[in-house]
N, C-alpha and C positions, 0 to 999 in steps of 0.2 A: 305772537304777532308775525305773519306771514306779507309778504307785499314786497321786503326789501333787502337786499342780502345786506348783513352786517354782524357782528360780532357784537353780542347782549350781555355774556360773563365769560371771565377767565378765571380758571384755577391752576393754580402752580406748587406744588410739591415737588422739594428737594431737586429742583436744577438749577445747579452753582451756590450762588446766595439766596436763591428764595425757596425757600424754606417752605413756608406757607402763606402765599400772595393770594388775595381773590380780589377782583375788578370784577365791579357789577354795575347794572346801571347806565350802560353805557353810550356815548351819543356816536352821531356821526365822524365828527373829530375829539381826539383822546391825547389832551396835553402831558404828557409825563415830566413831574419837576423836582430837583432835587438836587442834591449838594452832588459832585464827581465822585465816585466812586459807589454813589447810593444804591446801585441796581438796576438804572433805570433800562440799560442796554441789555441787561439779563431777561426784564422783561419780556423784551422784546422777541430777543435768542428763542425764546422759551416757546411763545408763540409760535414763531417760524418754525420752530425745532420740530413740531408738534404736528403743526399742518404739512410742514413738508416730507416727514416721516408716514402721514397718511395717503400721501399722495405721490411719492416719488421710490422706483423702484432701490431699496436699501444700499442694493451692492454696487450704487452710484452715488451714494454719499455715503461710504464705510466710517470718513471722521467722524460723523455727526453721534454713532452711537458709542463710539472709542472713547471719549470723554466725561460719558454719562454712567452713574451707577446702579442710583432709587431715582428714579425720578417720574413723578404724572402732572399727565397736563390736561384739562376738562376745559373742551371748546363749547360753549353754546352759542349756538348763529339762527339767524332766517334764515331762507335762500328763495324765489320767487312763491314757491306751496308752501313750504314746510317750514318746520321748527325744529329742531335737529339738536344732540348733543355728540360728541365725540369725546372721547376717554382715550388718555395715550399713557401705559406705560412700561417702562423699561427698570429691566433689575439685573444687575450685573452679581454672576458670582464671585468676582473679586478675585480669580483666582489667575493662573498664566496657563495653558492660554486664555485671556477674557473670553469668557461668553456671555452676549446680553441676551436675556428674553423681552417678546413684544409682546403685551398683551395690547387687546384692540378691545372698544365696546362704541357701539350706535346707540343710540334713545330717537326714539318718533315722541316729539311733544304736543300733545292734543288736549283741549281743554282744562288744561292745570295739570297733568299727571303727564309720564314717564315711561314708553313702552320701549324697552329692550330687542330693538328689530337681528342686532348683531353681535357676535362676538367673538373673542380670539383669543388662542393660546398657543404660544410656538407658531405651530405647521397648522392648528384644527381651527377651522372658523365653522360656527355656526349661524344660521339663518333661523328665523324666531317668527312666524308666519301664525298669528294668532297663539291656539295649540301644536301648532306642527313644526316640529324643527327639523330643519336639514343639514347634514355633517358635508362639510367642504374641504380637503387640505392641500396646500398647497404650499410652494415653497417656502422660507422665513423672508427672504427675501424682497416678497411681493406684499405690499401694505394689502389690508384685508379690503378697503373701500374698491381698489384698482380689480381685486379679482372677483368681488362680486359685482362690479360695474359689468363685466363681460356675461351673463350669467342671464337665463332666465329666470323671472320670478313675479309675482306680484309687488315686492319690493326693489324690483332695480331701478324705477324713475327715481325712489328717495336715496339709493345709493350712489346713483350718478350725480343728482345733487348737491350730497353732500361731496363728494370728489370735487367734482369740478370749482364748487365755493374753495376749499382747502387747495383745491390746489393753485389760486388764484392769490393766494397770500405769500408776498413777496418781500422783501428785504432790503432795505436799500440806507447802507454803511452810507456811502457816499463820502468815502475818506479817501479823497483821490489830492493826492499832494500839492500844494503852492506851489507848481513848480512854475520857473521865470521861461516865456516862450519869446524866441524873438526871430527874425526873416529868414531862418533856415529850417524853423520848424516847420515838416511839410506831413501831412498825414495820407498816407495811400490805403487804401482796404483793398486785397486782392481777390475775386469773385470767391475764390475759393474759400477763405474765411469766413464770409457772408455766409457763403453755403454750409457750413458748418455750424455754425450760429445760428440758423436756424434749425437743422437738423437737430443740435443738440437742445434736449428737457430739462438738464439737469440744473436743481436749485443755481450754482452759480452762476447759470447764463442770464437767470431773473434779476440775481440781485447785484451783477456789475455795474456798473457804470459806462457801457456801451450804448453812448448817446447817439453817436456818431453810427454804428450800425442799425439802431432805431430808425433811425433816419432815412440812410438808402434803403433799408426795409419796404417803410413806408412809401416812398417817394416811388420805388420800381413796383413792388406788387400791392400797395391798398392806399389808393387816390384821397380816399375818402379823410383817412387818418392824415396822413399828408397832409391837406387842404385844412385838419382843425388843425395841428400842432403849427403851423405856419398862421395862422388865424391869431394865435394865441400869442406867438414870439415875431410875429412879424408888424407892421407900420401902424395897425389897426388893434393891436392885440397891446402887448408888454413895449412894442417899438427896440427890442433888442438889435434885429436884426430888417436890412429892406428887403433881404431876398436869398435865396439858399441858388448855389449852380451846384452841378452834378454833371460831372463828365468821365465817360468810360475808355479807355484804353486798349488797344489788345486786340481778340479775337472777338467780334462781334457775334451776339446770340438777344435771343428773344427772352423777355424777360423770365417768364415760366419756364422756358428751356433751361435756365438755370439748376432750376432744384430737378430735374430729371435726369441732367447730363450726367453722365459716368464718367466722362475725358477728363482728363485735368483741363483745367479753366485757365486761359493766356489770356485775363480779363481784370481788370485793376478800374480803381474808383479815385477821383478826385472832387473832393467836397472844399466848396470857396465858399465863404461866411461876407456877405455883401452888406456894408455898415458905409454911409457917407461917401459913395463911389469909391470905398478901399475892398479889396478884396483880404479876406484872413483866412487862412486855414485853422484849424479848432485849438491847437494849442497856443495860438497866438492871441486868443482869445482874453479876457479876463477871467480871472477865480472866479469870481462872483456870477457871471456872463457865463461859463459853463456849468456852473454850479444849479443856474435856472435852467439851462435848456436840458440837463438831466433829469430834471425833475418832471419838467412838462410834456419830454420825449415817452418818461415811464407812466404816468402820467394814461397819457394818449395812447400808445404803442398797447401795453403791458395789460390795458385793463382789470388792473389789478379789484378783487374784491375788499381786500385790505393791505393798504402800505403801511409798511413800520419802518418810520424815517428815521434816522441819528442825525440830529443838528441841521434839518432842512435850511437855518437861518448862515450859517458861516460864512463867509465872506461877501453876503450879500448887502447891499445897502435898504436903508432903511426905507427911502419911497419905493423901491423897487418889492420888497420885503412883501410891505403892503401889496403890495399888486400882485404878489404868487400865491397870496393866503384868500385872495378874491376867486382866483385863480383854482385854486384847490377849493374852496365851497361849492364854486360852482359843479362840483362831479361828485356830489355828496349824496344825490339819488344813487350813484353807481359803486362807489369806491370812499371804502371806512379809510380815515388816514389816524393810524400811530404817531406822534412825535416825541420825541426826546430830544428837551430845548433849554435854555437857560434863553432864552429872546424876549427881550421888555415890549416890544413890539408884537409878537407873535400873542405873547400872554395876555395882554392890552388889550386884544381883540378876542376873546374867547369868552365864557360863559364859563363860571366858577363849575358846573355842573360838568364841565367835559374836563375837568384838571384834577390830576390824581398826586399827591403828593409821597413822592418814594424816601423813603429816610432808610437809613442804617444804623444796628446795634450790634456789637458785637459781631460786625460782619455777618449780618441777618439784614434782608432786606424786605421791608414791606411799605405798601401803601395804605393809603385814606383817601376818602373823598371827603368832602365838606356835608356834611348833612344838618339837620334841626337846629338846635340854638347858634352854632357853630357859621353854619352858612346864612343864618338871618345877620348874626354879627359884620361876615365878609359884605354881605349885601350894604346894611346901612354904612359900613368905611365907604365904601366906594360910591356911595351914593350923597353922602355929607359932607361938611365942610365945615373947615377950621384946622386945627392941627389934629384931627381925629378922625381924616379921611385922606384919601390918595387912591390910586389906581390899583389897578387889577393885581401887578406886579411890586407896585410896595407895600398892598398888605403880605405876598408872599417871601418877601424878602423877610422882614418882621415876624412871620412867622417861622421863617428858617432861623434867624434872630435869638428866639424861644424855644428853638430848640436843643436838648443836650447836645 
């Protein structure tokens, strides 16, 4: 099925706890639920781990393979044509010094079958053009998607889109501390950070919590974004906020002169969060109240193909809750959302079909989805009544319940 980018299955061998995990089947949004410690942020790792090693030059995330030994990850997605798989994996010799190898493999999926357009070993990728194959090598460094995106071919439209979908999958912890803010907290961004921040590719600039740079982002170079994210968090939208100011300091430049300048930058940003005729600066904010405007800044900003949240719901309240998950449907043409949630509220609103349940054995973790007799069962609970029905979230309590 072509028309929509989104992620259709996952495969995961041997990274961390999962062992052997497969998610198939899968909708727009993707509930993951389960006891703390079940895996569920593994899953997630695994994913990202996956797409960002296809997509981001290696010797810019050296952690990411330091920790891995056996491990593959098999992505199947759309993207606007095609139907795509991707194969990741990594084998460490276990020896000092570690060395991991990358194997890469592509599939073009076309009427039911499976064509092997790419492949990789170390340094050699090859290209799979019907009969005809072409030898490519290049450094270990460079994921094989990145160097055959540069490359003539009759396959580089499918290579470019599988790149660009993977590299659009983002990460987002969002474990940014309780901390207590109060009238001295003041936030400055210096032009020059900004400028960095954009400059920089690398996975963790996607998956921080840099709301606040989102922000002036938008606000100085793309109107457009701006004008939704403010739609969305401002009088008409969530009502978080009446109004955002932005003011610059320093040496004045034009906004595009920014990302050109080679000078250092004597240019600083003050962002006021305008609520009730009080002005805030963002730490003064609430948990909850920054907790949303990260979400709908990455959200907007990020255009992510898929978000894999951890605990979207924390410190938010419950009417509010509701209004982020409206919130996030509404960009469900654009952007698969991951979550990893324990939210009664969140769970309440979703469809048994998008909720994966993650358990653990023996520090092995795997999923289920509900299928045949199993999901007819969860249907009529939630649909009955008496003592032999209740909501979305107490049949899976109940079923946690029942579990070893």
């Amino acid at each position: 099925m072509t028309g929509e980018r989104m992620l259709h299955s996952i495969e995961i061998n041997g990274f961390r706890s999962c062992d052997s995990v497969v998610l198939d089947d899968l909708d727009y949004l993707v509930a993951l639920v389960g006891r703390n410690g079940a895996g569920k942020s593994n899953i997630l790792r695994a994913i990202y781990w996956a797409a960002t090693q296809a997509s981001v030059p290696r010797s810019s995330d050296a952690r990411a393979l330091a920790s891995i030994r056996n491990a593959r990850v098999a992505l199947t997605f759309t993207t606007v044509n095609s139907s795509l798989r991707y194969e990741l994996a990594a084998t460490s010799n276990g020896g000092s010094p570690l060395v991991t190898t990358v194997a890469e493999r592509l599939w073009l999926e076309n009427s039911g079958s499976q064509q092997l357009v790419a492949e990789r070993s170390g340094q050699e990728i090859t290209i799979i053009e019907g009969t005809r194959t072409t030898g490519v090598v290049t450094d270990s460094s460079t994921p094989m998607l990145l160097a055959l995106s540069e490359r003539e071919s009759s396959l580089s439209p499918i290579f470019s889109q599988a790149l660009s979908f993977l590299s659009s999958v983002h990460y987002y912890p969002l474990n940014e501390l309780n901390a207590y803010g109060d009238s001295n907290d003041v936030s400055v961004i210096p032009a020059k950070a900004l400028v960095e921040w954009l400059r920089t590719r690398s996975p963790d600039r996607l998956a921080s919590n840099n709301a606040e740079l989102r922000i002036l982002s938008m606000s100085l170079f793309d109107k457009d974004k701006y004008e939704d994210f403010m739609s969305i968090v401002g009088p008409d939208g969530l009502g978080l906020l009446d109004s955002i100011q932005i003011s610059g300091t320093g040496t004045t430049q034009d906004n595009e002169a920014l990302l050109t300048s080679g000078e250092p930058l004597n240019l600083f940003y003050y962002i006021f969060y305008l609520k009730d005729t009080k002005h805030f600066f963002y730490p003064q904010l609430s948990y909850g109240t920054r907790r949303v405007i990260d979400i709908v800044a990455a959200l907007v900003y990020d255009q992510s193909s898929v978000m894999l949240i951890e605990h979207p719901e924390d410190g938010i309240h419950i009417g509010l809750l509701r209004k982020l998950l409206g919130v996030i449907y509404s960009f469900r043409s654009t952007t698969q959302v991951f979550a990893a949630t324990h939210s009664r509220t969140l769970l309440n609103d979703v469809k048994f079909k998008q909720i994966r349940f993650v358990s653990s054995h023996n520090g092995i973790t795997s999923a289920a989805k509900l299928a045949g007799e199993k999901l007819e069962v969860a249907e009529k609970y939630i649909t009955g009544h008496g003592d032999d029905s209740g909501s979305v979230y107490d049949f899976i309590e109940l079923r946690e319940d029942d579990s070893p």
